[in-house]
C-alpha positions in Angstrom: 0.0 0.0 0.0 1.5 3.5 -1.0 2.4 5.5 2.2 -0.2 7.5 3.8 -3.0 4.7 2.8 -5.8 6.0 0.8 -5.5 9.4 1.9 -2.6 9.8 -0.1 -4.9 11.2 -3.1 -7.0 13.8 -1.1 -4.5 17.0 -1.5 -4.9 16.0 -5.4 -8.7 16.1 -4.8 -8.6 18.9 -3.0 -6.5 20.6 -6.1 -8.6 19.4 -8.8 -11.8 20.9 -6.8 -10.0 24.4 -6.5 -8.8 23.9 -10.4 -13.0 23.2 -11.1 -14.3 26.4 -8.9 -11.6 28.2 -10.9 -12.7 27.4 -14.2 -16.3 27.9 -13.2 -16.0 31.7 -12.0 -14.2 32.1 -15.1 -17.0 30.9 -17.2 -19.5 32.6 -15.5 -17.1 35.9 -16.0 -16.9 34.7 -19.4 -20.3 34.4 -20.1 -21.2 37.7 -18.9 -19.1 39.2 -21.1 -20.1 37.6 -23.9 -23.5 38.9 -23.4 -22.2 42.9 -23.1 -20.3 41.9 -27.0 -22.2 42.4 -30.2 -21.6 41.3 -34.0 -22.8 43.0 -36.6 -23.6 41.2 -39.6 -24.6 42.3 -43.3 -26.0 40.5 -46.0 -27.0 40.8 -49.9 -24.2 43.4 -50.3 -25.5 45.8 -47.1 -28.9 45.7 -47.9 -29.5 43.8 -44.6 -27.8 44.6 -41.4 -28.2 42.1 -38.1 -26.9 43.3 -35.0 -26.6 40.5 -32.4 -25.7 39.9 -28.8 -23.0 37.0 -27.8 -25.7 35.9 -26.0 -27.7 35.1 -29.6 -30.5 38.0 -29.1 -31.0 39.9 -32.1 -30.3 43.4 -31.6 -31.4 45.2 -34.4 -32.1 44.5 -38.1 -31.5 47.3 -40.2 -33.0 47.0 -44.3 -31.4 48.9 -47.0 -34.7 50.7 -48.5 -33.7 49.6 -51.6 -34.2 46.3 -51.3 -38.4 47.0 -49.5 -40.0 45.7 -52.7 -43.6 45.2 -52.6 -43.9 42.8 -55.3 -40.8 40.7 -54.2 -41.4 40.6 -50.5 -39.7 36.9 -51.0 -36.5 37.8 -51.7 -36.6 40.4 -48.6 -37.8 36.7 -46.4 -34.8 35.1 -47.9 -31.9 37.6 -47.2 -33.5 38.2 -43.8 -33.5 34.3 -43.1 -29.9 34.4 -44.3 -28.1 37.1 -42.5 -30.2 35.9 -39.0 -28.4 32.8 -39.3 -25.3 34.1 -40.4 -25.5 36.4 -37.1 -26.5 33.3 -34.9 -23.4 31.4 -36.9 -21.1 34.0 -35.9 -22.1 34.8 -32.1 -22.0 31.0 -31.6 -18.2 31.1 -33.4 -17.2 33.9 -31.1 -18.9 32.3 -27.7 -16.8 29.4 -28.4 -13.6 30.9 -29.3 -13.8 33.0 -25.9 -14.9 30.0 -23.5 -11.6 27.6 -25.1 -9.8 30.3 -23.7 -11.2 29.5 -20.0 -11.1 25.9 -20.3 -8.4 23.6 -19.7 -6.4 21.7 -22.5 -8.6 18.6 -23.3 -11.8 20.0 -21.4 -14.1 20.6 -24.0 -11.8 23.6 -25.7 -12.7 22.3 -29.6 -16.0 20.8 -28.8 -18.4 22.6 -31.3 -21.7 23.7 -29.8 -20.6 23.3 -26.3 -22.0 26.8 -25.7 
């Protein structure tokens, strides 16, 4: 039996419970500033502007008045469809980016869609 019997592994405990309050306060941190950040996003050459939080709430959405056609309200749908996922796409990007930072090597640092 190593010396000091089982309780050889508590200051390691001990350590890896400091290490995991650590990292949480830093994710918390973390998180709220991610919800202070914005993006802003443009699509269809500027005619659509998204502004979005790092928390994923749209901000604003700003249309070009150029592209307000009456008889092709469709095309005005489909740019706004694209540039509100493009937004979403790129606050998710930037969430996870600034949370590997926090975590540990090998704790979920690449995991897509972790946050």
């Amino acid at each position: 039996m190593p010396k000091g019997g089982f309780g050889g592994g508590m200051p390691n405990m001990n350590n890896l419970m400091k290490q995991a309050k650590n990292m949480q306060k830093k994710m918390a941190e973390m998180q709220e500033e991610l919800e202070s950040r914005e993006l802003e996003v443009s699509s269809g050459g500027g005619a659509v502007k998204i502004v979005i939080s790092g928390k994923k709430e749209i901000r604003e959405i700003a249309l070009n008045p150029d592209v307000v056609d009456p008889d092709d309200v469709e095309m005005l749908q489909d740019l706004l469809v694209a540039s509100v996922n493009e937004a979403i796409r790129q606050a998710e990007e930037m969430a996870e980016k600034e949370m590997a930072k926090v975590m540990p090597p090998g704790m979920g640092g690449g995991m897509p869609g972790l946050f």
